[in-house]
Steps between C-alpha positions, in 0.01 A plus 500: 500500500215316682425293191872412477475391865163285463709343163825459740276326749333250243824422360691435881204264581524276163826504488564468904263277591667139344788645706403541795355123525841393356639680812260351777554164333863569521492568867324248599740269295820627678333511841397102407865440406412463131683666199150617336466640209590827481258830511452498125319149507173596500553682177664197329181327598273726381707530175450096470108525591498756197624179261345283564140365368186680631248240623120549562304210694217410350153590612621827667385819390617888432541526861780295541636689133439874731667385791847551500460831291253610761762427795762676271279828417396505854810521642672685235212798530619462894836587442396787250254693753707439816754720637838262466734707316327846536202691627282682308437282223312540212246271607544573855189595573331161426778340770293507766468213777160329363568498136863357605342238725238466201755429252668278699192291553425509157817297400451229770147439411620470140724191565245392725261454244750331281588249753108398500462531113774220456235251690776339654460368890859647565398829317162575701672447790768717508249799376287407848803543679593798278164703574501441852835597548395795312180620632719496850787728372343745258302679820785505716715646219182794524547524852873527522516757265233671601667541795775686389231754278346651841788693557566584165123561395515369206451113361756601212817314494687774390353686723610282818836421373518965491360499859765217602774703363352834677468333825714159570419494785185335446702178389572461860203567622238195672277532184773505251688185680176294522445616122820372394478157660126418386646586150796262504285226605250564247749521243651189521112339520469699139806445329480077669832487676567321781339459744202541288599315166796337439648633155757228485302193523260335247352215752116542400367459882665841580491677188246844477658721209694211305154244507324824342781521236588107426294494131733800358743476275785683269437859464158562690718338811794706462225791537338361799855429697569879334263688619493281887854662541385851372227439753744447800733818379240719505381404795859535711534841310162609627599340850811714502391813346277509741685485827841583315470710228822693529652484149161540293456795279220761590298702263637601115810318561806528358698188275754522757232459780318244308858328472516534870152402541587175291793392714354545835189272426712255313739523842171463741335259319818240474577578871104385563537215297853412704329516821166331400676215314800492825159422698356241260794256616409473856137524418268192449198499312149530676242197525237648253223532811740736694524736152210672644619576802836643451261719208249584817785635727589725184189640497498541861842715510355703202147585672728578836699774250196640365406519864811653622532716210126610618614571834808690461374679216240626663 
């Protein structure tokens, strides 16, 4: 039953992930005053990226070929390894904090490098913005979570998410509160929303993730815009199995508790993506200079948790 979980986890990421940008979009649409498009538009899109006629700029090299399958295998290994649907996957004991983080790095220096293989001024500088923000969030995303493994013991994410469900009181606790926020905020700097990035927007001054991805077209962009929103679902599940993991099946689970399992994310995740795109409408988007900053108070809060986590720990 574990490999029917790790399958039933895959297959709610792919198939949830479209969806759940279709729902922040949607939000934000409603909340604007707008009719939007409805949930399901990002999967029309992707369906009409699919069509249409793959173009490769000239001059640039496998790199910008590897890119977007890179981000995609990245992220979809992520969602494989991590404990979203169940714990105690088959692969569950390579889901541990640093090859997570790793992995995650891994797919942002991918794109990266294919916004500087196009050789385009627009490209090479939304990968400079792009590794900075980077090199600012992957650490704190250490920290945080490392925070919440000194009670636990363990740097497994299974592992934490079985200690969270053992004791939940720790959510409420001064580590597990500064935890959380450092998280959020890092989050947002990862998956470029607001106040970070501005998904919504195209003007080239402001742009980080779209300059990076401006020379891809038909099916290897439908990937890229893919796998970004598999990126951001896996990282509100993790957010939420983490602090909130009620609902998640445990060890050799049942297909009733994987169904369970299933739901609940699929119910924290959209309720994450409410709140987060509720937010985005009374948020406005950072000058670039203050990005590091906000990404420097993150890191703060998350060395505070590790501190407090020390302390009471101990």
């Amino acid at each position: 039953m574990s490999v029917a979980a790790g399958v039933a986890q895959l297959v709610t990421v792919i198939v949830g992930a479209p969806l759940v940008i279709g729902l922040m979009r949607q939000v934000r649409a409603r909340m604007e005053g707008r009719a939007g498009g409805g949930v399901g538009q990002p999967w029309r899109d992707i369906r009409k990226q699919m069509g249409k006629q793959q173009i490769t700029p000239r001059g640039t090299t496998i790199v910008f070929t590897a890119a977007p399958v890179v981000l995609a295998a990245t992220t979809l290994l992520i969602a494989a390894i991590a404990p979203l649907v169940a714990t105690g996957s088959p692969l569950d004991s390579t889901a541990d904090l640093f090859a997570v983080v790793g992995l995650l790095f891994l797919g942002t220096v991918a794109v990266t490098l294919a916004g500087i293989d196009t050789g385009t001024s627009f490209g090479g500088m939304g990968a400079s913005r792009e590794i900075t923000i980077a090199a600012l969030v992957e650490p704190t995303i250490l920290m945080a979570v490392f925070a919440l493994s000194i009670p636990a013991g363990s740097a497994n994410l299974g592992a934490l998410v079985a200690h969270t469900l053992a004791h939940p009181g720790q959510v409420a606790s001064v580590a597990g509160v500064l935890a959380f926020v450092a998280l959020v905020m890092v989050i947002v700097a990862e998956t470029g929303r607001l106040p970070v990035d501005n998904p919504a927007t195209h003007l080239e001054l402001t742009m980080v993730h779209e300059a990076m991805v401006l020379e891809y077209a038909g099916p290897r962009l439908a990937l890229v815009e893919w796998a970004s929103a598999m990126r951001l679902t896996v990282l509100l599940a993790l957010l939420a199995n983490l602090f909130v993991p009620w609902g998640i099946a445990t060890d050799r689970p049942s297909i009733s508790g994987i169904a369970i399992g299933v739901l609940a994310v699929a119910v924290k995740v959209g309720a994450a993506a409410v709140v987060l795109a509720g937010a985005e409408v009374f948020i406005a988007k950072l000058r670039l200079f203050r990005v590091p900053e906000l990404l420097a108070g993150s890191f703060v809060l998350a060395l505070l948790a590790v501190t407090a986590a020390n302390f009471f720990t101990g």
